[in-house]
N, C-alpha and C positions, 0 to 999 in steps of 0.2 A: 495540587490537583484542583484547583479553580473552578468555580460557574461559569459558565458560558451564554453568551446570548445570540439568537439565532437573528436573522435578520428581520424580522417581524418582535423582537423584546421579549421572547418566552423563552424559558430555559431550556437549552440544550441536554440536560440532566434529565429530562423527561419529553422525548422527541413527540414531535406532532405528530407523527404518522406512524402513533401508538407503540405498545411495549412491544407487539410480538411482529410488527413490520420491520422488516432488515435495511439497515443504511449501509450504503454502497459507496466506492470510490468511486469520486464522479469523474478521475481524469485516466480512467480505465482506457475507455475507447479511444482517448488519444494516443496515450502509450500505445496501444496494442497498432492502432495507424501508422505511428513511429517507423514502428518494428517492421512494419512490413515493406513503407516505400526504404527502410533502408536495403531490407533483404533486396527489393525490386531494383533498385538501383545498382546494386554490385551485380547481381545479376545482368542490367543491361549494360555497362561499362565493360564488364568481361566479357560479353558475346560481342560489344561493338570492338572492341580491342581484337580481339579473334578476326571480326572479318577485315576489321580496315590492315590485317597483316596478314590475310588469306590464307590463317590456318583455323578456320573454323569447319568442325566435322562433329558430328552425333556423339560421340564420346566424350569429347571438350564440353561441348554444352551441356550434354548430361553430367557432367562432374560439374562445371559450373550453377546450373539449378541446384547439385547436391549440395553446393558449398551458401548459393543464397539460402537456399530453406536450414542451412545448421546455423546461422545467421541469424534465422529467425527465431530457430526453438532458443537461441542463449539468448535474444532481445524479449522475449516473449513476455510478458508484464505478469504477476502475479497480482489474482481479482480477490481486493480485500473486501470482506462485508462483515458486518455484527450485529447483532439482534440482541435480545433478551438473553442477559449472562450468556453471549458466547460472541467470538470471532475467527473468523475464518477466512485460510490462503490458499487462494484455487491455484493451481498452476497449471500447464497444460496436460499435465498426467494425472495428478491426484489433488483432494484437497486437504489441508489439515485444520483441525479446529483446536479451539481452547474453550474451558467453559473460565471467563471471565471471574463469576463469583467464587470459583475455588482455586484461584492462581496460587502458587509457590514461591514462583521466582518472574520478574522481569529484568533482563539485562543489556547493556548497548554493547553491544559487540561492533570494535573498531574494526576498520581497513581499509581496505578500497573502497565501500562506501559502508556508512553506517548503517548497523543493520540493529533490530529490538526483537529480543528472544524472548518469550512469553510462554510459561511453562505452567500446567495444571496440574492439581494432587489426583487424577483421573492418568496422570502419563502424557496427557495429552501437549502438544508442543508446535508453534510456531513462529515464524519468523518472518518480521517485515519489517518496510524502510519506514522510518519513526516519520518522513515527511508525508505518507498518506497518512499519518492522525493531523499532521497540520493541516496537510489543504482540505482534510472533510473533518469540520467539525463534529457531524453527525455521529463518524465511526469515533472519533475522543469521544463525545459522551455516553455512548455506549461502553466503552472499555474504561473510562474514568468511573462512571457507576459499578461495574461487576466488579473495579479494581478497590474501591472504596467498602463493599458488599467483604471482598476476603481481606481488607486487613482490619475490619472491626470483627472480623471471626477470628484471626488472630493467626490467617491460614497464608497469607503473604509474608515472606521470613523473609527478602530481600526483594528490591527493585521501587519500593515509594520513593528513595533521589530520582532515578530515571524518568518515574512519572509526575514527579514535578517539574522536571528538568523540560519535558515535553508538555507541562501544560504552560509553562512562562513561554514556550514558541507559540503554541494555540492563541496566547492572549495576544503575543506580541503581532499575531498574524492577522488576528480578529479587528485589533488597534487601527493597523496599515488598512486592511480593508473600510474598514470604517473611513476610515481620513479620505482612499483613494476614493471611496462612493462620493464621498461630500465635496468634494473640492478643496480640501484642503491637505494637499500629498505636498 
């Protein structure tokens, strides 16, 4: 679980924009953009399909908008943020949080895409894709501090592999960044 350095040479382990200001995924709104020209598009493909074969009627379309918008809510991006010992995963119905300094468990859960399960001694529980810690450094040092915070309390019983395992991406991300800023990728 690594130091980090932000783009200005300060340590990420202590964000600039103070303990109790919240870092955000910054590729949120694009995801959520995604989501939508995708929904928008199957949406227009099916109505143009519809007409250009002259069965386009009020119930087709209505079933086709139902079928863009169920499109949307499974593309719908989950909004990560962490502040001061905690983070949290909005999704379009609820959010769930962790308090960072009193985690239990961290784990990668494989499958169709990798997922990090992050569980607190509060119950509290959730789950996101380990590449938002990569592309925002900000939320890793957030969740690298609260994570470092419970296992010197002695309250993290499993998951320091996984959060190493994600802080050699951080670095290795940070690296590439550095190189592609400089010219030298």
């Amino acid at each position: 679980m690594g130091t980090h350095e932000d783009e200005y040479g300060g340590p990420l382990d202590a964000p600039a924009d103070g303990p109790d200001e919240a870092a955000n995924d910054v590729e949120w709104r694009r995801e959520l953009w995604a989501a939508a020209r995708c929904a928008a598009v199957l949406l227009a493909l099916l109505l143009l399909l519809d007409w250009g074969s002259g069965r386009i009627t009020a119930w087709r379309s209505a079933l086709w908008l139902f079928l863009a918008g169920l499109l949307f809510v499974l593309l719908y991006p989950a909004r990560v943020s962490a502040g001061g010992n905690w983070l949290a995963s909005r999704g379009l119905v609820r959010e769930r949080r962790v308090r960072t300094d009193r985690l239990v468990s961290v784990r990668c859960l494989d499958g169709v895409s990798q997922r990090l399960l992050l569980r607190d001694a509060l119950g509290g529980r959730v789950e996101i894709d380990p590449e938002v810690l990569v592309r925002n450094p900000r939320l890793w040092a957030r969740l690298d501090a609260g994570a470092r915070e419970a296992a010197a309390d002695g309250s993290l019983l499993c998951g320091t592999t996984a959060l190493q395992r994600i802080a050699l991406r951080v670095d290795e991300e940070t690296a590439h960044a550095v190189f592609r800023a400089s010219g030298l990728d």
